[in-house]
C-alpha positions in Angstrom: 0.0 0.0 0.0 2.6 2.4 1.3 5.4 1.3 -1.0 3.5 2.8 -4.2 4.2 5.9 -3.3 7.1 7.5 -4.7 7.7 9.5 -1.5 7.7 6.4 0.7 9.7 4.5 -1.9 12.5 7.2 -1.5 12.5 6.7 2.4 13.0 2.8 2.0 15.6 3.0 -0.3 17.5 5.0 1.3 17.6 2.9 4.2 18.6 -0.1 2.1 21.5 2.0 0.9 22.6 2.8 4.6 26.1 1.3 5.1 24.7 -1.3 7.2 26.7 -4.9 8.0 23.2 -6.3 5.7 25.7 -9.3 4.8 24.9 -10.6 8.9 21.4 -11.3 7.8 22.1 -14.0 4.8 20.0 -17.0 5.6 18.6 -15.7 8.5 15.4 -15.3 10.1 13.7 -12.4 12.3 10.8 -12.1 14.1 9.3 -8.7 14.4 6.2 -8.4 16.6 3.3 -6.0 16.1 4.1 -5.9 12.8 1.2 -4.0 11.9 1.8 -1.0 13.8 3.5 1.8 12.4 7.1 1.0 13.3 6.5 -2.7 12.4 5.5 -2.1 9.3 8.0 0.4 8.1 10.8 -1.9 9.3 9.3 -4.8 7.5 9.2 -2.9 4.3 13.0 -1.5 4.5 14.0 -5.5 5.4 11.6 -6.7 2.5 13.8 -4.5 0.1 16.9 -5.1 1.4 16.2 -8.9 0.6 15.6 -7.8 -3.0 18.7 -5.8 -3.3 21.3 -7.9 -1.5 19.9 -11.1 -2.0 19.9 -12.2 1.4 17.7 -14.7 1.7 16.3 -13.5 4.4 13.0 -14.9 6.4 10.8 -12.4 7.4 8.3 -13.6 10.4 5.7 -11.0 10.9 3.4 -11.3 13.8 0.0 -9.7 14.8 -3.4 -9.9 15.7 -5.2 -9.1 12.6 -4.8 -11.3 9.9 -7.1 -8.9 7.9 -4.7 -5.9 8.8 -1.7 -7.8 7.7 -3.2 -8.3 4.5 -4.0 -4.8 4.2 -0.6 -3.8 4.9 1.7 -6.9 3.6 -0.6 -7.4 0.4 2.4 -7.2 -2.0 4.4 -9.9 0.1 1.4 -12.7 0.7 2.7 -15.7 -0.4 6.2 -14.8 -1.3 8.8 -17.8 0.2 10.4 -15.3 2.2 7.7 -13.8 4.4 5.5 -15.2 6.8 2.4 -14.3 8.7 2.0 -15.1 12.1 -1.4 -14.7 13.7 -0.9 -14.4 17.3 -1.9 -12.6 20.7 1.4 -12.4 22.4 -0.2 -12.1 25.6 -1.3 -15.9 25.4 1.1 -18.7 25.6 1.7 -20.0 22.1 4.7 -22.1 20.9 6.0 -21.8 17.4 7.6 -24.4 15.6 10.0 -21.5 13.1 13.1 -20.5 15.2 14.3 -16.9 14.9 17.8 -15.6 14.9 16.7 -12.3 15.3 13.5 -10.6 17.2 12.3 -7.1 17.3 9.5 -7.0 19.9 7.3 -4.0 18.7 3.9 -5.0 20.1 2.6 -2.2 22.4 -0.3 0.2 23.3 1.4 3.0 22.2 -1.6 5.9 22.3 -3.9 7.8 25.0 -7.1 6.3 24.3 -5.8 2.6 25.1 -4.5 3.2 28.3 -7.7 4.5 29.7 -9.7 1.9 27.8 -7.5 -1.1 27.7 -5.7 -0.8 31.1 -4.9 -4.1 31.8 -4.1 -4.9 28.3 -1.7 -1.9 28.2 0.5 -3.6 31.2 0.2 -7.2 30.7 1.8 -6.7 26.7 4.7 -5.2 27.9 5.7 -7.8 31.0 4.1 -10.9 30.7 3.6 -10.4 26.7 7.6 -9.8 26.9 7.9 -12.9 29.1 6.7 -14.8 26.4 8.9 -13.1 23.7 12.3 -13.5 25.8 11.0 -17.6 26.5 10.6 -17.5 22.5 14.5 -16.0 22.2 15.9 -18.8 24.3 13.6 -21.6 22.8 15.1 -20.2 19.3 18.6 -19.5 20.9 18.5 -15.9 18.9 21.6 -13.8 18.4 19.6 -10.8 19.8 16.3 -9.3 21.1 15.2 -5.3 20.6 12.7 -4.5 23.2 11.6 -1.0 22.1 10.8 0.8 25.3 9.5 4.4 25.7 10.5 7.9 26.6 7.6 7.7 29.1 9.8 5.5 31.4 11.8 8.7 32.5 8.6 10.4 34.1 8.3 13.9 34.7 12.0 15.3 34.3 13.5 17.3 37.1 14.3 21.0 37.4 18.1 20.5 36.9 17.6 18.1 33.7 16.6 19.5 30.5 17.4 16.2 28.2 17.4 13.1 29.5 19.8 10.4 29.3 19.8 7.0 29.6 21.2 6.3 33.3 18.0 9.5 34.2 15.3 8.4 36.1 12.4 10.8 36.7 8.8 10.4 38.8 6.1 8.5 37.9 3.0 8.2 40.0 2.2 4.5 40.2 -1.0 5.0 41.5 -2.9 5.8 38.8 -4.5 4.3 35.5 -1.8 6.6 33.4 0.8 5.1 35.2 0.0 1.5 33.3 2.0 2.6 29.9 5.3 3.6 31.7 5.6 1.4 34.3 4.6 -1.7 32.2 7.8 -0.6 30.1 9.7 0.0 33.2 8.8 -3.5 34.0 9.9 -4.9 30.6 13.1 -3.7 30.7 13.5 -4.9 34.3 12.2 -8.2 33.0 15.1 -7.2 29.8 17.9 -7.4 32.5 16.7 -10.4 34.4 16.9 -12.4 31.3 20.1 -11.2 30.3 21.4 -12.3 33.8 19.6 -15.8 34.0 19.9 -16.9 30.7 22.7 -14.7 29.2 20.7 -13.8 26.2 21.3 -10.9 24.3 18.7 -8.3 24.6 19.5 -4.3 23.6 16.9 -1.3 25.0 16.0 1.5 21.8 13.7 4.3 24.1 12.0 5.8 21.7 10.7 9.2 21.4 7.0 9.8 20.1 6.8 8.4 16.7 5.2 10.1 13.5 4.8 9.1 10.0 2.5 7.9 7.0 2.5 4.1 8.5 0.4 5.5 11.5 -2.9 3.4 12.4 -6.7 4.9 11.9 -7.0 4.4 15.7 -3.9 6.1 17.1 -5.4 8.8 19.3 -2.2 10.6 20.2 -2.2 14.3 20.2 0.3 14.4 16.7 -1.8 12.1 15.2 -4.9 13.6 15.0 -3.2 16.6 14.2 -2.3 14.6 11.4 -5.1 13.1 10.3 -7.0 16.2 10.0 -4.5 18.3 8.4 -5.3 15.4 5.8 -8.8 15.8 5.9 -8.2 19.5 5.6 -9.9 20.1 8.7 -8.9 22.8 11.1 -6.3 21.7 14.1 -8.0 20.6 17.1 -5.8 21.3 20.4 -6.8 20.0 23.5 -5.2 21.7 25.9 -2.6 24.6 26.3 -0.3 23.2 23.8 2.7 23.9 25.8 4.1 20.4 25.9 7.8 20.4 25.2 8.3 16.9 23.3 11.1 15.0 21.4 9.7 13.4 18.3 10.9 11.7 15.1 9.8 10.4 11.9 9.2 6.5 11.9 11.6 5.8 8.9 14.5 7.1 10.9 13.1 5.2 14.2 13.3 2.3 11.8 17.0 2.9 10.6 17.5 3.4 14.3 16.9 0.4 15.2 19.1 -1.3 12.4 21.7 0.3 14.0 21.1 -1.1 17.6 20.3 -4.8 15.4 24.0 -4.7 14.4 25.6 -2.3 16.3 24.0 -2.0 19.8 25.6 -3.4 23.0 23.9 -6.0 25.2 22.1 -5.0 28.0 22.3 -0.9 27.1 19.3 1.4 26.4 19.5 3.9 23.6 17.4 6.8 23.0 15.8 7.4 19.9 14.9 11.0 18.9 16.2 14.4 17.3 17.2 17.1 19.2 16.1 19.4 15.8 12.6 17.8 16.3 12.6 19.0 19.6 9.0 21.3 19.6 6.3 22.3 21.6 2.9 21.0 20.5 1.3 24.2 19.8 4.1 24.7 17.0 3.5 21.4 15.7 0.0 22.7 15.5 0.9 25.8 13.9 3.1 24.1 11.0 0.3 21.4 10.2 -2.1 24.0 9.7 0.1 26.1 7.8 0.7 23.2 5.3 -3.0 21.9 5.1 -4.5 25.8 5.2 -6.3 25.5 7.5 -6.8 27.2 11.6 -5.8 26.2 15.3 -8.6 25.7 17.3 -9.2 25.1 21.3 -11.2 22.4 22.5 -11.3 20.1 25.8 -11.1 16.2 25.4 -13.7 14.2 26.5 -13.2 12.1 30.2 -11.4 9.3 28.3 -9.3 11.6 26.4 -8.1 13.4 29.5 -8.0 9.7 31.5 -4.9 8.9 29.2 -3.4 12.2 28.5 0.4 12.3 30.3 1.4 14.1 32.8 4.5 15.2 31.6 4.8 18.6 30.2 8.7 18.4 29.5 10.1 14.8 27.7 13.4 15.8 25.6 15.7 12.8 24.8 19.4 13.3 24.4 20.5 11.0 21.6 24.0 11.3 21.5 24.9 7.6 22.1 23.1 5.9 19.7 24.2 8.9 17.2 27.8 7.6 18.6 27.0 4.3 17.0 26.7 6.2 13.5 23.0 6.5 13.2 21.7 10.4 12.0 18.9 12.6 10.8 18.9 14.7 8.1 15.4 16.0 7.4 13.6 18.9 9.5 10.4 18.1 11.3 8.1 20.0 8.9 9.7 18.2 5.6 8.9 15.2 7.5 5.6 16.3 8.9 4.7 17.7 5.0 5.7 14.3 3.7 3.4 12.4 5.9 0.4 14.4 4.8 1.1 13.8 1.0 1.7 10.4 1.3 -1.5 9.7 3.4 -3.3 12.0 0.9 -2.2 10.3 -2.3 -3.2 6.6 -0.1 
């Protein structure tokens, strides 16, 4: 669906022409879990090409909930040899007979309206779902795990911290239904390090920023997302609160080339921060530019109750990047080329 467009096409070649170790994937296989989603799928398309450019013989295992999704999404690859479906809830013990040298666990809530209205579902994926993805990785003795955590495991940032690093820890209140998103992550990586300990598997941390990009799902209900969407729609900009929200984001096709470089370049047991420091924005600009390129207005609103039940807390979440950019791994493109990019593609889709 995506790929059609020239646009996208640009993004995943460029990847593919990243000078990337691609040789340590011949007549491999990797798993990538919630493959649907909008990181998922982006990374699946940039490994899909790089098979057909390298010749890697690489086997793609794709797993999700939706069949129907995945067909939506992975229409072009259906029934090639080197890419598999897998239909699964994570959250359920299943065994799998395929063994993976490679697994990038995706599957997540990763948007407002889910934690207030899937609560439960928003912890359990991201500890016991993990469980079963790190039992998977010894079962299939895999050369390495990517657990993609969250910027929302810092908290709220303290007074003498303006970006946060990796060994940063901020508050969280635990004690409320909010609280489910972060600390479930918290947990995963906790569960991450127990692993690493009992079993001496290799598992790397990528914390990711907020995400953005033309692979984003109808449902997402975060705040850049339905900017988004109706900037698309050429609706006005509907801003639910103040807008002064001081965020780290970054386009999804260079989260995705992100995380190549942890696949071959991370270090066991480290977390990385994903994001770009020129991306760094309060909502209300992100606002202003999406309106500016869809001409259309900024209006005020309030968000319903379940709206406001999963809004964060946090007005301040910057990520300093500069050890994963260590590892080689860059941006090039501003956030409105990005953001503009996103609306044609959607457009044109």
């Amino acid at each position: 669906m995506f790929s059609k467009h020239i646009l996208y096409k640009m993004d995943i070649d460029s990847a593919v022409k990243l000078h990337l170790p691609w040789e340590q994937l011949n007549s491999t296989s990797i798993l990538i879990t919630g493959a649907t989603g909008m990181i998922g799928t982006f990374l699946i398309d940039i490994l899909m090409e790089a098979n057909r450019i390298y010749n890697l013989n690489l086997h793609i295992f794709a797993l999700g909930r939706s069949l129907e999704r995945a067909n939506n999404r992975f229409a072009e690859y259906m029934g090639q040899n080197n890419f598999t479906f897998i239909e699964k809830d994570i959250n359920k013990h299943f065994e799998l007979k395929a063994k993976f040298n490679y697994i990038i666990h995706c599957a997540s809530n990763t948007h407002p309206k889910a934690y207030a209205t899937a609560p439960i579902e928003t912890i359990i994926t991201n500890v016991l779902g993990t469980q079963n993805i790190l039992d998977l990785a010894i079962q299939s003795d895999s050369k390495r795990v990517l657990f993609l955590s969250s910027v929302e495991i810092y908290g709220e940032i303290y007074d003498n911290v303006k970006w946060f690093r990796e060994d940063d820890c901020g508050y969280i209140n635990c004690n409320t239904l909010r609280a489910g998103y972060p600390e479930g992550k918290r947990t995963g990586e906790a569960l991450c390090q127990a692993y690493i300990h009992k079993y001496d598997i290799d598992v790397v941390i990528p914390r990711i920023c907020r995400v953005f990009g033309p692979t984003m799902l109808k449902s997402d209900s975060k705040a850049l997302m339905q900017f988004i969407k109706n900037a698309v729609s050429g609706e006005d900009i509907i801003l639910k609160s103040t807008g002064t929200q001081y965020f780290s984001y970054c386009y999804v096709g260079d989260v995705s080339t992100a995380l190549l470089y942890l696949l071959f370049y991370g270090k066991s047991g480290e977390a990385y921060n994903i994001a770009d420091e020129k991306s760094d924005i309060r909502l209300l600009e992100l606002a202003k530019i999406l309106a500016d390129l869809s001409g259309t207005k900024v209006r005020f609103d309030l968000p319903d109750s379940i709206e406001a039940a999963g809004f964060s807390k946090c007005n301040v979440a910057l990520l300093n990047s500069e050890k994963i950019k260590g590892l080689g791994w860059s941006v090039n493109n501003t956030i409105k080329e990005q953001l503009e990019k996103t609306i044609n593609i959607l457009k044109a889709i």
